[in-house]
Every structure is written in C-alpha cells, then in structure tokens.
N, C-alpha and C positions, 0 to 999 in steps of 0.2 A: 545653228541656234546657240549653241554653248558661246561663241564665238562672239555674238550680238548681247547674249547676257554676258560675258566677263566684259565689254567694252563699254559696257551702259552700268556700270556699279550696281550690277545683280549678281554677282558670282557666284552665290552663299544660294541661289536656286538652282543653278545648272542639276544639279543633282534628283531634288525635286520633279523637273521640268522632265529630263529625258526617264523618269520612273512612272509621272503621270501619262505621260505620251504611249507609254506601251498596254500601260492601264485600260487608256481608252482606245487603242486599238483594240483591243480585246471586248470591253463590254458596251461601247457604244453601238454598235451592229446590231446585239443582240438588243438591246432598248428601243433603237430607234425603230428596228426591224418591227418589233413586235407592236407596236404603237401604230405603225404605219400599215402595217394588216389591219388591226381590231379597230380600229377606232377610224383612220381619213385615211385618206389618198394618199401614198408616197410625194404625188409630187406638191401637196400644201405643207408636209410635212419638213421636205426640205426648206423650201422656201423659208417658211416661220427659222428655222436654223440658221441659213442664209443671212437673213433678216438680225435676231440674234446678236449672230458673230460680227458683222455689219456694226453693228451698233456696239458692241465690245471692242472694237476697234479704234472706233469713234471717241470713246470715250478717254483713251489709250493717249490718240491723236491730240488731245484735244488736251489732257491734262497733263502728255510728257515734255513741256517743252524744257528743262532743263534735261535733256540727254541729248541733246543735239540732234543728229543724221535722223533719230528712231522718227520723227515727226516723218519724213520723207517715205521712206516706208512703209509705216502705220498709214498714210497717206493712200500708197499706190494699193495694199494691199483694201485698204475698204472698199475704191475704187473697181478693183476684182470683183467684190461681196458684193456691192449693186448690180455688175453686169451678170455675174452670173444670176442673180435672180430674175432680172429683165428677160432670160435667154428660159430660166424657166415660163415665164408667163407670158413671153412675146410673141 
C-alpha cells in the first residue's frame, strides 16, 4: 500500500493510511458486530458494505485518471466488490 501511495503522488498519506488501517482493525468488528446482532442479519449487513466499498471504488475509478496504472486496479478491485456480493445473495 505505501508503495502504490508514493507512486501515485500521495506520499504525505502513507502515514495516515497504515494508522487508520489499524484503527479500523480494531473498532470496525466491534460496530459492525454490534449492528449486525441488534438490528438485521449479518448477511444484509455485509452486503450494504460490500455495496458501499463497491461504490467507493467506483468512484476512485472513475475520477483517477491522472495516476495512470491506479484505474486498472481500482478496476479489478471493484470487480472483486460485485462478485463477492453476488456469492452473498446468489
């Protein structure tokens, strides 16, 4: 990841990026967790995430094109974000 942000003139996140990552290791579980008990079904819950990041993606896609390579990527990975929710609902 560092590696993709110094190469796309984001360096000045690297920092940011691997501090929030450990963040949300940490309190995402406990959120999602707790959501996905009280309130729906785990697995609509993923989905709408799925869904989400899918679309966070997308939009990534769709308005990096001055970084070159990152479109191809952004690409395969939204790709992923659809089949894995198809694999939920299919």
């Amino acid at each position: 990841m560092g590696w993709l942000l110094e190469n796309n003139h984001m360096a000045s996140n690297i920092k940011t990026a691997f501090f929030l990552l450990g963040v949300a290791t940490i309190v995402s579980p406990l959120a999602v967790g707790y959501i996905s008990d009280k309130i729906t079904s785990p697995k609509v819950i993923l989905a709408v995430l799925y869904l989400l990041n899918g679309l966070k993606f997308l939009y990534y896609y769709i308005f990096s094109f001055n970084y070159g390579n990152i479109n191809i990527v952004m690409g395969i990975v939204f790709l992923t974000e659809y089949y894995s929710i198809y694999d939920i609902f299919g």
